[in-house]
C-alpha positions as CSV (number, residue, x, y, z in Angstrom):
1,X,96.9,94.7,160.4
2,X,98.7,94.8,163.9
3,X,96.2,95.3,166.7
4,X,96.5,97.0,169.8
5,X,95.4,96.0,173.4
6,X,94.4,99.4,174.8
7,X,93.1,100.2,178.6
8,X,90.7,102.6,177.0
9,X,88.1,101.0,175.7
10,X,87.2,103.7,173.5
11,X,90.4,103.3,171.6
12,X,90.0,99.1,171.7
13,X,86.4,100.3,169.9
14,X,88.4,102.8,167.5
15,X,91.2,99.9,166.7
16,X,88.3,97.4,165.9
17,X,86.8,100.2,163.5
18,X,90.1,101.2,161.8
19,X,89.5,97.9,159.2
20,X,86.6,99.7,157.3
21,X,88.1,103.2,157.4
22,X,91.5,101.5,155.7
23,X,88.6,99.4,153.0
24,X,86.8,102.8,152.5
25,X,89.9,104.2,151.1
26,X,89.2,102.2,147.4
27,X,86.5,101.4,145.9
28,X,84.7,97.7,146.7
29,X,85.0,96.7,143.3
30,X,88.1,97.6,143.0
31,X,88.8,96.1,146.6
32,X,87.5,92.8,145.2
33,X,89.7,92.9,142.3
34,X,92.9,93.6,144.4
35,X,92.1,90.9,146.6
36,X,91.7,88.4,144.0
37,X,95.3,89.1,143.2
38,X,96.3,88.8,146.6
39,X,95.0,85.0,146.7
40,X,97.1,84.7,144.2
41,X,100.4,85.2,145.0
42,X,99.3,83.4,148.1
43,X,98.5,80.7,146.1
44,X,102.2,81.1,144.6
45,X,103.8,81.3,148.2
46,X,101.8,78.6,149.6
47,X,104.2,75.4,148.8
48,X,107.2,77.5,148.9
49,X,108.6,77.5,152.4
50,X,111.9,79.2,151.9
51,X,109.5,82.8,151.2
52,X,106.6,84.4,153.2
53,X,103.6,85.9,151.4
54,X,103.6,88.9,154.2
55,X,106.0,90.8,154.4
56,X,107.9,89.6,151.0
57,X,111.0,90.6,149.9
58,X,111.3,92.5,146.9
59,X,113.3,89.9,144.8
60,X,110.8,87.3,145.2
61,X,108.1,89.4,144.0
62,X,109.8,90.4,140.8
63,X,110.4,86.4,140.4
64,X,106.7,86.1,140.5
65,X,106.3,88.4,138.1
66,X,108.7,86.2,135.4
67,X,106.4,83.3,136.8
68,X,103.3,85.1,135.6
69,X,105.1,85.9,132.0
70,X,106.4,82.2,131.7
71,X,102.5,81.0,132.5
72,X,101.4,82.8,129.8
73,X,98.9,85.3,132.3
74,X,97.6,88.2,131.0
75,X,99.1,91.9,130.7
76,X,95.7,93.1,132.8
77,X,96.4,89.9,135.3
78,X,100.3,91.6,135.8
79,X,98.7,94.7,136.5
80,X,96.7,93.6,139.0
81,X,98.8,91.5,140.7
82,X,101.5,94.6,141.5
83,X,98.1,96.8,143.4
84,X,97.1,93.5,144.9
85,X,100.8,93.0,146.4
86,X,101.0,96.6,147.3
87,X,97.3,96.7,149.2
88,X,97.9,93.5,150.8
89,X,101.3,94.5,152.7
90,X,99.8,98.4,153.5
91,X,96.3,97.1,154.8
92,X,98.0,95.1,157.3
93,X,101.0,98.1,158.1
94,X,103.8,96.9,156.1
95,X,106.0,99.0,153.9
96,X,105.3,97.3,149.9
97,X,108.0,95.4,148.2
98,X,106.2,96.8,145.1
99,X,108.0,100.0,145.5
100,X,111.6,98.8,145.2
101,X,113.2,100.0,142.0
102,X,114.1,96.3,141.4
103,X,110.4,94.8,141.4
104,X,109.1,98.3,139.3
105,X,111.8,96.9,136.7
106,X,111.1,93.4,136.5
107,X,107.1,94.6,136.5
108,X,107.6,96.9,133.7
109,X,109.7,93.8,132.0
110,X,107.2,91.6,132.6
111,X,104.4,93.9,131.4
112,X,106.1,94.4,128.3
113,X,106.3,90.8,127.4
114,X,103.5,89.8,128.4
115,X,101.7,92.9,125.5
116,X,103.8,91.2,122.7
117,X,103.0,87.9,123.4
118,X,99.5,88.6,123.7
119,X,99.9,90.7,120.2
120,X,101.5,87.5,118.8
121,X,98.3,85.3,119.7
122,X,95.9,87.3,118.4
123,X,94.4,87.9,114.7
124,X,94.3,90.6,113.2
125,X,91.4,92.3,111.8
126,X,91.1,92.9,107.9
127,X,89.1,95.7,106.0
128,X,86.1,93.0,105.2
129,X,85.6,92.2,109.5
130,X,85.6,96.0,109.5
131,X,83.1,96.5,106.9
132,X,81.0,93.1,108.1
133,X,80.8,95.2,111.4
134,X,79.7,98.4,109.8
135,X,76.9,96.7,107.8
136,X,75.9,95.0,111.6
137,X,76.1,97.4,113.9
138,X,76.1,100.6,111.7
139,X,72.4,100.6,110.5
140,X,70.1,103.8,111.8
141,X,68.2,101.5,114.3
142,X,71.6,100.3,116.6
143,X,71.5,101.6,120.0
144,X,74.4,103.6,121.6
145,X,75.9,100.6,122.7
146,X,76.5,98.7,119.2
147,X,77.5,102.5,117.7
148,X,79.7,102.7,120.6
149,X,81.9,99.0,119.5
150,X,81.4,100.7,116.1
151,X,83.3,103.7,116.2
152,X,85.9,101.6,118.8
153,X,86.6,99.6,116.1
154,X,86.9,102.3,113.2
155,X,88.9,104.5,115.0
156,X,91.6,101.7,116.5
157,X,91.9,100.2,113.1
158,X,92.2,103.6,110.8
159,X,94.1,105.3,113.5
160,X,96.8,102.3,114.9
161,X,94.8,103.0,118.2
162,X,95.7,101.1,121.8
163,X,92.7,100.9,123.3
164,X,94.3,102.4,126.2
165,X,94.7,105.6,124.6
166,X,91.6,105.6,123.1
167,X,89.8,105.4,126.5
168,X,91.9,108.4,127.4
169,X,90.5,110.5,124.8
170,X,87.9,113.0,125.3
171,X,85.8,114.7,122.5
172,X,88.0,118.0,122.7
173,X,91.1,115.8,121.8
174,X,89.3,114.9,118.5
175,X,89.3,118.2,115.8
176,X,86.6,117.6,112.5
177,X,88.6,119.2,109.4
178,X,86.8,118.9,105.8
179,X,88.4,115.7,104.5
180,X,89.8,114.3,107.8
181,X,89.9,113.7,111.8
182,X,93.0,114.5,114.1
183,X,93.1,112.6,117.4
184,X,95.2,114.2,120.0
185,X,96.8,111.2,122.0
186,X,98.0,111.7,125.7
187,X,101.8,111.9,126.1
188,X,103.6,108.5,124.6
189,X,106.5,106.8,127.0
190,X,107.9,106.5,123.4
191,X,107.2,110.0,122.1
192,X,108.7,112.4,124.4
193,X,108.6,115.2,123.0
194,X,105.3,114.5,121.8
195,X,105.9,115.3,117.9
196,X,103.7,111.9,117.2
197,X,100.8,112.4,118.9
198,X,98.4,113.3,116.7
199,X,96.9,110.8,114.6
200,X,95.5,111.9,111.0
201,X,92.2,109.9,109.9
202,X,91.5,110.4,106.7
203,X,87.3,111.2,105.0
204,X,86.4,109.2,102.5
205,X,82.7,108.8,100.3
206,X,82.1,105.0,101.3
207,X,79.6,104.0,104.2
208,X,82.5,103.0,105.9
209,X,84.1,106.4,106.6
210,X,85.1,106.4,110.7
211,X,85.0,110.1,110.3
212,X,81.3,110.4,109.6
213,X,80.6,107.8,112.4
214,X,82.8,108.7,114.4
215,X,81.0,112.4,113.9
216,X,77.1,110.5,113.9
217,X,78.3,108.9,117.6
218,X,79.1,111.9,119.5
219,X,75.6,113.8,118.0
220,X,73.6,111.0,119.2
221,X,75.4,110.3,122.3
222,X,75.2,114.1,123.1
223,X,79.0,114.1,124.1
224,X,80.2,117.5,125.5
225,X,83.7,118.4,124.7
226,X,85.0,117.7,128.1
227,X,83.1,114.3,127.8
228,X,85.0,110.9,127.5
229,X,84.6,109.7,123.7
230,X,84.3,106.3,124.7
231,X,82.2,107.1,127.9
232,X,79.8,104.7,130.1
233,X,76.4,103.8,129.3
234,X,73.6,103.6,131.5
235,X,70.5,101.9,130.4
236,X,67.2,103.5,130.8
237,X,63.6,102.7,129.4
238,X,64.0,104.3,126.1
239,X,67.6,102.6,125.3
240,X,71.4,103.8,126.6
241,X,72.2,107.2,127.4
242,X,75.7,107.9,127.4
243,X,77.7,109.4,130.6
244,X,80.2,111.5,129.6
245,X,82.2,112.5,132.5
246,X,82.4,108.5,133.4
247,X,85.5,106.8,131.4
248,X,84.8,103.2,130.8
249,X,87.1,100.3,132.4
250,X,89.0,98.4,130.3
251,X,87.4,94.8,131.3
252,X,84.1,96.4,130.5
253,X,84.9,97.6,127.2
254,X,87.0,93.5,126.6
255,X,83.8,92.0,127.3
256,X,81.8,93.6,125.2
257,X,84.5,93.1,122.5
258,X,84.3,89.9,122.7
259,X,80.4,90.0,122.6
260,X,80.0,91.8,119.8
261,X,82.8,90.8,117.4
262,X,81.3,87.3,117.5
263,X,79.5,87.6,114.1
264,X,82.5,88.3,112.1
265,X,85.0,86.3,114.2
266,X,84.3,82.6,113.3
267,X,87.5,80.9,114.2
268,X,89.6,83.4,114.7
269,X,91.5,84.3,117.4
270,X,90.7,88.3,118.1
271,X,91.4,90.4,120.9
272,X,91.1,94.3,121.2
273,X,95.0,94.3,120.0
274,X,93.6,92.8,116.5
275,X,92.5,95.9,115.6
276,X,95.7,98.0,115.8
277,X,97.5,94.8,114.2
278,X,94.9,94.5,111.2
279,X,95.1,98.5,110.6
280,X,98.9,98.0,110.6
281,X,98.9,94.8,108.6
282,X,96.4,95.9,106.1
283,X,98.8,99.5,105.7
284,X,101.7,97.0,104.6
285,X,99.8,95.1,102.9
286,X,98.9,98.4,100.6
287,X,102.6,99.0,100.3
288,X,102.6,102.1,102.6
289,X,105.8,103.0,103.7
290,X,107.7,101.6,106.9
291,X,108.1,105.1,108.4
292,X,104.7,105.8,107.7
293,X,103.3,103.1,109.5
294,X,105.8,103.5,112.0
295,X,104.7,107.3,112.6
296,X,101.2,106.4,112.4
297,X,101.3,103.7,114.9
298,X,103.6,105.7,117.4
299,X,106.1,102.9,116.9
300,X,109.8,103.8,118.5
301,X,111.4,100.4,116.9
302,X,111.0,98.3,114.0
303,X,110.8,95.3,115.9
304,X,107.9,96.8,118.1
305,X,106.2,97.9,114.8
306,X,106.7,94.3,113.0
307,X,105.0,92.4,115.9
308,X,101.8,94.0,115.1
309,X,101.9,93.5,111.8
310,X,100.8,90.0,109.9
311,X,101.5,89.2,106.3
312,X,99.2,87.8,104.2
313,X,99.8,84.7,102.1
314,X,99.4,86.6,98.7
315,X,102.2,88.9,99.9
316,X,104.5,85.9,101.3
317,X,104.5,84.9,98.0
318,X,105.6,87.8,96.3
319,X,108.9,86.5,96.9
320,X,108.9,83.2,95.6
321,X,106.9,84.7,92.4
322,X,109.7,87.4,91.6
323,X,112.6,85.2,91.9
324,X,113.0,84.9,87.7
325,X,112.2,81.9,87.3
């Protein structure tokens, strides 16, 4: 930040104050987090000498972006890096490159690639994980935080969930009819005029029903209906209790994924994304129609829909089998 050389020394002890006032404004984990991204793009900048790090100009940040797709980084990682661009030139009184239409493109592109690559990479789940995890974590001595990856997992495979909408839901979005559950999503960038944003979940009589755990989870985690659905847990000395006004970050709710999926994963490559992708894959799978699946998943294009989904071998080989000869 530009400093000042004042003949007041009252305002020379107000300029060397101004730092924490400008750090108070976010939280310091969040603070962290944004200034991990900053190193780096300063790591990027640093054997470049035809581009500065501070102030930068708008095109070279949207070529780092590309730079972060092409090296394979993380969608959360291309998040990051656009509040850790944007804090870094503001906390030292520059205007942000990150707010130039042509970087906001090139970050949305980059986004965007970087979600179907990462849904390319991953496996998806099938019905026996699911059910492997319901026999695990399901049984009437789990804690709140096992129930809670339970009915994560249910509801993002049965409903074509993105955990990101998920994490947005509170328990008045979610409306318990006799045979089945409607989830009312937030407004889609793909759904405009929001005609697919409630997802039907269908009631069924096996153990595995996500509308009867879904139901068990919020009576147990005494969820109000302005509570988060998938809220943060604080432990106390008789187990987790379950703060409902508290949504749950994304990285928290990664890491525990990959904790607890580990005794049904064995080699396989799974990531939150596996679950929409084996609810999808399993629906084709079943022979449900392509506009059904389409409609269920919110998907606008076939292309976006097909990414998710992965055939299995038996059905690759329908083909070959039905060829006559």
């Amino acid at each position: 930040m530009s400093s000042f050389q004042f003949q007041d020394e009252s305002l020379n002890e107000l300029s060397k104050f101004l730092p924490s006032v400008i750090n108070s404004a976010i939280a310091p984990n969040t603070t962290k987090k944004y200034n991990s991204a900053w190193l780096q793009w300063e790591r990027f900048c640093s054997d470049k000498s035809e581009i500065t790090t501070l102030p930068a100009d708008p095109f070279i940040v949207s070529l780092y972006f590309g730079y972060l797709v092409k090296e394979k980084k993380s969608r959360r990682l291309i998040s990051d890096s656009i509040y850790g661009i944007r804090w870094g030139h503001i906390s030292n009184g520059y205007s942000s490159p990150t707010d130039h239409p042509f970087t906001k493109l090139a970050f949305e592109g980059a986004k965007r690639m970087a979600l179907f690559e990462g849904s390319k990479k991953k496996d998806p789940f099938t019905p026996e994980m699911i059910k492997s995890i319901v026999n695990f974590y399901g049984s009437v001595n789990a804690n709140l935080y096992e129930l809670r990856f339970l009915i994560i997992c249910l509801l993002c495979f049965s409903g074509f969930l993105r955990i990101s909408k998920l994490l947005n839901t509170k328990v008045k979005d979610l409306k318990f009819y006799c045979d089945y559950l409607t989830v009312t999503l937030e407004k889609s960038k793909t759904d405009q005029l929001r005609e697919g944003n409630i997802v039907f979940i269908s009631k069924n009589n096996s153990s595995f029903c996500p509308v009867v755990h879904t139901k068990s989870y919020i009576e147990n985690a005494q969820l109000d209906s302005d509570d988060y659905l998938i809220s943060r847990l604080v432990k106390t000395k008789h187990g987790h209790k379950a703060v409902g006004s508290k949504k749950v970050a994304y990285s928290t709710i990664s890491s525990m994924f990959k904790e607890l999926a580990k005794p049904v994963s064995s080699n396989l490559s799974l990531g939150l994304h596996s679950l929409r992708s084996g609810g999808a894959s399993s629906a084709a799978a079943n022979n449900i129609s392509d506009r059904i699946i389409s409609k269920h998943g919110r998907w606008k294009s076939e292309k976006g829909r097909d990414g998710y989904i992965k055939d299995s071998i038996s059905t690759r080989l329908t083909i070959s089998k039905n060829l006559g000869l």
